[in-house]
Every structure is written in C-alpha cells, then in structure tokens.
N, C-alpha and C positions, 0 to 999 in steps of 0.2 A: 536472514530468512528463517532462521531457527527459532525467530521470538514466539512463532504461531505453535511452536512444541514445547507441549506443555512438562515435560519434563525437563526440556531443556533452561525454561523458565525457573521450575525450580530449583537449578543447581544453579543459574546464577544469583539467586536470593541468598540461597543458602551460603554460598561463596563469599557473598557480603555481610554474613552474620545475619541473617532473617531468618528464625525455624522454618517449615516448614507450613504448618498451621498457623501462620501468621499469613500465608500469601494463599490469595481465593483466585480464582480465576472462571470467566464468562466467556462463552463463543456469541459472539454480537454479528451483525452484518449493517454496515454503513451502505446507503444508497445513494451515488454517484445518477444526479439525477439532471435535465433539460431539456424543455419541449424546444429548447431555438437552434440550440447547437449541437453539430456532431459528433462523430466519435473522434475523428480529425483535429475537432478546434478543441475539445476536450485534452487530447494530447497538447495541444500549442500550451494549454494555460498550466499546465503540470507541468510544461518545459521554461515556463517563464517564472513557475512561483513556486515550485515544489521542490524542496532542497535533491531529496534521494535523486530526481529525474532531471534536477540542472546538474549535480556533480556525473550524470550517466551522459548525458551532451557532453559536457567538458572533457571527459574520458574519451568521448567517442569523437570530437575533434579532435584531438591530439593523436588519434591514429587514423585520421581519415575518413573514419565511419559513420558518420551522422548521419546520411541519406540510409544507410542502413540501421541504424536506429528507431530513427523517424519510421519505418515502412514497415518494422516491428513492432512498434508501440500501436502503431495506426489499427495495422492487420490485430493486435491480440485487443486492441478495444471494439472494433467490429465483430471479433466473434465474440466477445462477453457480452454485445451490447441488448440488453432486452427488450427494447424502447422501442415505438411506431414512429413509421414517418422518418421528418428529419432529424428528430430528437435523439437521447442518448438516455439507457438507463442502466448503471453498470452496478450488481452487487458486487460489496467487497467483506470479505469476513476476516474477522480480527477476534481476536483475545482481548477480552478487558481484564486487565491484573489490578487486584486492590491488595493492598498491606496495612493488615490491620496494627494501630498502633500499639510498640509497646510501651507499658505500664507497670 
C-alpha cells in the first residue's frame, strides 16, 4: 500500500541505485468503468482475474472468511461506485512512476 507514497517510492529507487532525479512521478486516476454490470459482478471479475484479489480469496479460504471478504469488497465497491442505474463507475488513483534512463 506504501507504493502510492511518494516518498516511500523514492527510497525504494534509491535503494536500488536510482538517484533520485532519475525517478518522476504523476498522480493519474484510472476509471473502473460499465453501463451492464455492477459493483457485485465487478468484484466477481477481480476475483477471477486479478492477481492481489485471487491471492486475498485464497487467504481468506484458508481461514474460513470468504463470505466475509466477498461482503467487503461488494460494500466498499458500492460506496466508491459513481455510476447511474445498474452500471458501475469507480475512480481509482494511482502514481505513474517513470525512470529516466541512465546515460
């Protein structure tokens, strides 16, 4: 969760030998976008294709908690969801990191 701080970003660059002014960084927002499906079936497809959220299933069968997961992920997608009707429209904001090559 740390990769969205941008300090934290750059002590892992640094760490790998990248100065500092070699690593730029962008606040972008991805839109989590459909007018057919909801926030519901939105969770199903992150549960079937999305690494982070099939190893968070996997976790959460192994102690019993899936239905508690599932009822999680559902509930925090209905409240981000900004979309009309039965559709879904979720912003997501991320960090674009680029590293300038060296030369």
């Amino acid at each position: 969760m740390t990769w969205g701080v941008e300090a934290h970003i750059r002590e892992r660059f640094e760490a790998a030998g990248v100065p500092a002014e070699k690593v730029s960084m962008e606040k972008d927002t991805f839109r989590f976008e459909s007018a057919e499906k909801s926030p519901a079936e939105f969770i199903e497809i992150f549960r079937q294709f999305y690494g982070p959220t099939m190893n968070a299933f996997d976790a959460a069968e192994k102690t019993g908690r899936v239905d508690e997961l599932h009822a999680q992920l559902v509930d925090l997608a209905g409240a981000q969801n900004q979309g009309e009707g039965n559709g879904f429209l979720i912003p997501a904001t991320f960090v674009r990191v680029t590293v300038a090559m060296q030369g």
